[in-house]
N, C-alpha and C positions, 0 to 999 in steps of 0.2 A: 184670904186664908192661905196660908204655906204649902205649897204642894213640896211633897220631897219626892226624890229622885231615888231609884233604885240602883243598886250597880251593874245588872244582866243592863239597863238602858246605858249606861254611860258607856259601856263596851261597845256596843254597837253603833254609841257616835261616833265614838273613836275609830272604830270600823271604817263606819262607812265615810270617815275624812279622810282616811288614809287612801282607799280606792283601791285602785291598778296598781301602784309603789309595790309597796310591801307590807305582807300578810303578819301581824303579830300571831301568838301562839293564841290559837282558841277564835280568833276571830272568824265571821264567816261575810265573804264581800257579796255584794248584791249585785256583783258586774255578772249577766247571763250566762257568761260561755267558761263556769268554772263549774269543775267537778259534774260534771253529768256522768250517767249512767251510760254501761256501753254501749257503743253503735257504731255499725258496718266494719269490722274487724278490729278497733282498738279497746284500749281498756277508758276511753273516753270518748267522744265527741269529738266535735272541732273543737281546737286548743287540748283533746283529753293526752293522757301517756303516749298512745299508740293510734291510730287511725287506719285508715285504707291505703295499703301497699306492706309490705315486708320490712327487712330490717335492712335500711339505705343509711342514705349518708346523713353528716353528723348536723347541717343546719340547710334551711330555706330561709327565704327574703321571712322575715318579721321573728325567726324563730330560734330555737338552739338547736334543732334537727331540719331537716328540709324535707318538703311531701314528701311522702314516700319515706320517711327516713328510719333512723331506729325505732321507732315506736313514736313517732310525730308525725300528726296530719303539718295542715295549713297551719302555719301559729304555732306549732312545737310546744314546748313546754306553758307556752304562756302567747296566747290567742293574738291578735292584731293588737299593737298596741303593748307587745311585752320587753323583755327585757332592754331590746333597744331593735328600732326599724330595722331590719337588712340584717339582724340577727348576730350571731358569731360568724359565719359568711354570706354571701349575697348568694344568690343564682346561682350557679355552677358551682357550687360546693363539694364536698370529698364524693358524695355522690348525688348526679341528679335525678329527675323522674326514672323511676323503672327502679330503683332502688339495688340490690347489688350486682346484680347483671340485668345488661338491659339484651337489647335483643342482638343475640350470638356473640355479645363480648363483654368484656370484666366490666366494661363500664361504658353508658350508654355515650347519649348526647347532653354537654354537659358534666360528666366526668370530673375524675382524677384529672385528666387534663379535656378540654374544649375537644369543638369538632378536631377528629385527627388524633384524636386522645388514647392513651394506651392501647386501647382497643378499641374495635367503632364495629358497625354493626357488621358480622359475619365470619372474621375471624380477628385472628392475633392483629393483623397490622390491614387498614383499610389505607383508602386511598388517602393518602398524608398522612400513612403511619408514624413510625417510629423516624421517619427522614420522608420526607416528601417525593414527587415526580425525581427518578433520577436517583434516590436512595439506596439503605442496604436490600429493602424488597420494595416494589414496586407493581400495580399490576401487570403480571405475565413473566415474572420470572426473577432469578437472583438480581440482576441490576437490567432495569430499563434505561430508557433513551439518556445520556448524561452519566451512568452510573459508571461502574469501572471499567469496563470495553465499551465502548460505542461501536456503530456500524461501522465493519470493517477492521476492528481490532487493533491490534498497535501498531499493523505494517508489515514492512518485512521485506527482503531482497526480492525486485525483479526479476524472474529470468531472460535471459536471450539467447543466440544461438553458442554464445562463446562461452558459456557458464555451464555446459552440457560437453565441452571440447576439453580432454585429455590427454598431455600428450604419450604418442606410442610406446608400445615397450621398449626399453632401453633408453630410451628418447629424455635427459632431464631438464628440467624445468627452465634453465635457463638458456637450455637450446629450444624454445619452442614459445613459437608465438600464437596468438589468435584474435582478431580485431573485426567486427562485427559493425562498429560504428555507431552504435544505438547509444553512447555516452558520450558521444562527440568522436572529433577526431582522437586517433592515438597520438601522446605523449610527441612531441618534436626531436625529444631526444631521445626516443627509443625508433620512431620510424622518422626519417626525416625526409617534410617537401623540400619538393623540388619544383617551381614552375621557371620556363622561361621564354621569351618570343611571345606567342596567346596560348601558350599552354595553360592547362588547369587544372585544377585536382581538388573537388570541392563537395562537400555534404550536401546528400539529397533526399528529398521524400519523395519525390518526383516517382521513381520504381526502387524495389527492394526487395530481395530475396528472401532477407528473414524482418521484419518489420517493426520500424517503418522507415529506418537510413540503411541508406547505401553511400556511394560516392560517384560521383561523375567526373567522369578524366575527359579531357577531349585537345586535343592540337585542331588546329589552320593550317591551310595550304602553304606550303614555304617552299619558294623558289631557289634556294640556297640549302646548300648542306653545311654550308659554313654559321647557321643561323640557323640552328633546330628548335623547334616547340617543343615541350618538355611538359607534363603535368602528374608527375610520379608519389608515390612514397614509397623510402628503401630502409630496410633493417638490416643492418651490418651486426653478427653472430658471432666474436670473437672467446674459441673456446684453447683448452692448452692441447688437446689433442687432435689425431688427427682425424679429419672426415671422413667417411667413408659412404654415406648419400643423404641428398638434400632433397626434400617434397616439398614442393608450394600448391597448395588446393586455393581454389576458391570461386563463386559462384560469378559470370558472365552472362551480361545484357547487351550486345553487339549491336548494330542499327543493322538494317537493309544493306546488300553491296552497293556502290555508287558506280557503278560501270560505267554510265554515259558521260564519260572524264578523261580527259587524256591520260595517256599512261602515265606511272607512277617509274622513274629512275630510280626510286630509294621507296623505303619501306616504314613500317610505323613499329615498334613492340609493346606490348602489353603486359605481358608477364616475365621475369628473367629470372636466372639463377647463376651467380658468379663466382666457381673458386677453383681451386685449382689452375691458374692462370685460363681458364674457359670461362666463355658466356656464353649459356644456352637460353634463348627464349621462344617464344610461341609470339609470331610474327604475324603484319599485314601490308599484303601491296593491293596494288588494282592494276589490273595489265602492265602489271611488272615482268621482271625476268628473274626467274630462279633456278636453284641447280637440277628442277626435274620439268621448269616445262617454261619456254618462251614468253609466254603469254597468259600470266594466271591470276584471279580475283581472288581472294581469299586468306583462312587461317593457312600457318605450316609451321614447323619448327624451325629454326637458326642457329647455328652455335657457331662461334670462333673462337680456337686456341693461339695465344699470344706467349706459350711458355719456349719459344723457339722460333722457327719459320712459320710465320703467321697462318694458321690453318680455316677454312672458314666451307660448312656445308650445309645443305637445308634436307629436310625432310618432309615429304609429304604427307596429308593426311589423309586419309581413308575417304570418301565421295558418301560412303552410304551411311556413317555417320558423322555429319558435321554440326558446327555450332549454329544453332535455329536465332534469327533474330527476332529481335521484341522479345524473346523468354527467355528465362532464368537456365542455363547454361552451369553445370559442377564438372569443373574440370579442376586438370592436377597435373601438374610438369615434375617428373623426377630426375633424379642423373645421379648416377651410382660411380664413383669414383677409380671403383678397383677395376671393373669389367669396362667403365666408360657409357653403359647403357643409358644410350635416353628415351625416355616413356612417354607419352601425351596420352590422357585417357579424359574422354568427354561420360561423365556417370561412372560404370563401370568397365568401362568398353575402351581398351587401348586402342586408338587410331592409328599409330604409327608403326610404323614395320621395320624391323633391322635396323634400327635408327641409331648411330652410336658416335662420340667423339672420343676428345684428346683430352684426358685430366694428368695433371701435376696434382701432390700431395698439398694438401695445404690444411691450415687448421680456422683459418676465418670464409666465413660465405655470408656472401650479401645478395639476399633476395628485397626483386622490384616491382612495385604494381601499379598500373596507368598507363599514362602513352607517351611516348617519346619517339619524336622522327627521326629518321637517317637518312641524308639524301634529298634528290627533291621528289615532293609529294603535291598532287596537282589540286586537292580536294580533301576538304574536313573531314574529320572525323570525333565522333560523341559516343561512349559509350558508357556504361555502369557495373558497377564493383561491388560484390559485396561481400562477406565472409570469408576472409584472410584467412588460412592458417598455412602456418611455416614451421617445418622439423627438422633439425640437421642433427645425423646418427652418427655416433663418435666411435 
């Protein structure tokens, strides 16, 4: 017998051939997880409209929204198995779990961008914010470690003691020096050595006044006046006018007297000042003979004028201030041109008394620093230098 077929039936093979694909109009599929009624916050089910969480981002793995998303659970518009696996994007899509703010930022874990992502939990820029360790924010402040200062900043001039030195009033720049030593020696052609014999004149960390160089001058015993040790530096000050006084400061480190030595015929200088056909400096003998006493150890001033009958006097120094050895010693030798006054001042304190020579007018001075023998000298001598400065007043 003929069974006939209805057409409500033929719809619904067709139906249910088609499956999961796609939905003709009128059809109704027998896959479970369509069209249910609501539940736990969507307007559907798993796979319904909307599901459990707010309005996130646009897809999750199998879906066209991602949990949490616009209005799609797990499955999105169309349950496991719908439009295509891994969805319009995978996992981390425009937004992930937590849907549009996740916890204290625009966008959780999984984000607009991955861990590190526009914002991550707590504020605007977490740790691998916007730029990472070293960034424009970082935590603890405008730029951490790497960022645009690092410890210690960009740098910057050292001081020393010569970068604090001015020269005096009236005093210009090109009459006045200042050498410290802390950047090496000075220039050769502005101070020029001098050694000869076992003289020396050499950079030292050894002791230091301002720190951490000095220099060390030192001569040997020379049995000859005709053969001096020499271990100097000299600046020759050539200006158009004429002088009128010259000061050399600078800081002394003397050793102990060496008294148990036979006498000393000639002398050593340390400091000098030369114009006006005069050379006045700050002298050392050891039981030598001088113009104030037969038989004396120690500092005293020298000068000889050569602008005529050769003139030559010494000046003693004061006993209750003198130069202390092993320490740091500011002293200053000046000579005044017009009056002829010469000065010696150990700190503040002039040591010398009525002490005056012979000057000629002159417009160049050359000041000296180190040791240099005259005569014979029985026994060594080593001592230390440090903060030069030199002024000649026009």
């Amino acid at each position: 017998m003929m069974r006939r077929w209805s057409l409500p039936k033929t719809r619904a093979f067709v139906c249910a051939g088609l499956g999961a694909l796609e939905l003709l109009p009128g059809c109704v599929s027998d896959a479970p997880t369509l069209r249910a009624s609501t539940d736990g916050g969507g307007d559907t089910n798993s796979g319904g409209a909307t599901s459990s969480g707010g309005a996130g981002g646009t897809p999750s793995s199998g879906g066209t929204t991602s949990s949490g998303g616009s209005g799609a659970s797990t499955g999105g518009a169309t349950a496991s198995g719908g439009a295509s696996s891994g969805g319009t994007t995978a996992s981390g899509g425009a937004t992930a779990t937590g849907g549009a703010t996740s916890s204290g930022g625009t966008t959780a874990t999984g984000g607009t961008t991955a861990s590190g992502g526009t914002t991550s939990s707590g504020g605007t820029t977490a740790t691998g914010g916007t730029t990472a360790t070293g960034g424009t924010t970082s935590s603890g402040g405008t730029t951490a470690s790497g960022g645009t200062s690092s410890t210690g900043g960009t740098g910057g001039t050292t001081s020393t003691y010569c970068t604090s030195q001015k020269p005096p009033s009236g005093v210009v720049a090109a009459d006045f020096q200042c050498v410290d030593f802390e950047k090496g020696l000075p220039s050769s052609t502005i101070w020029v050595p001098t050694s000869t014999g076992n003289g020396s004149v050499m950079r030292s960390t050894a002791k230091a006044s301002s720190l951490p160089y000095s220099i060390l001058t030192s001569v040997a015993a020379v049995d000859s006046g005709l053969n001096p040790d020499t271990g100097t530096l000299a600046w020759n000050d050539v200006g158009s006018s004429a002088i009128t006084k010259v000061s050399l400061a600078a800081a002394l480190n003397p050793p102990p007297d060496d008294s148990i030595v036979p006498a000393w015929s000639g002398d050593m200088t340390l400091l000098c000042i030369a114009t006006g056909s005069n050379q006045t400096c700050l002298t050392y003998t050891v039981h030598g003979s001088t113009g104030f006493s037969g038989d004396y150890t120690g500092f005293y001033v020298s000068w000889v004028y050569s602008g005529g009958a050769a003139v030559r006097a010494d000046c003693a120094i004061s006993t209750t201030t003198t130069l202390k050895p092993n320490l740091w010693n500011n002293v200053s030798l000046d000579v005044t041109l017009g009056t002829g006054a010469i000065q010696f001042f150990i700190g503040a304190t002039e040591v010398t008394s009525s002490c005056s020579g012979s000057f000629g007018n002159d417009t160049v001075a050359k000041v000296t620093v180190g040791s240099a023998t005259q005569g014979i000298t029985t026994s060594s001598w080593a001592g230390y230098i440090d903060n030069v400065v030199a002024a000649v007043s026009r």
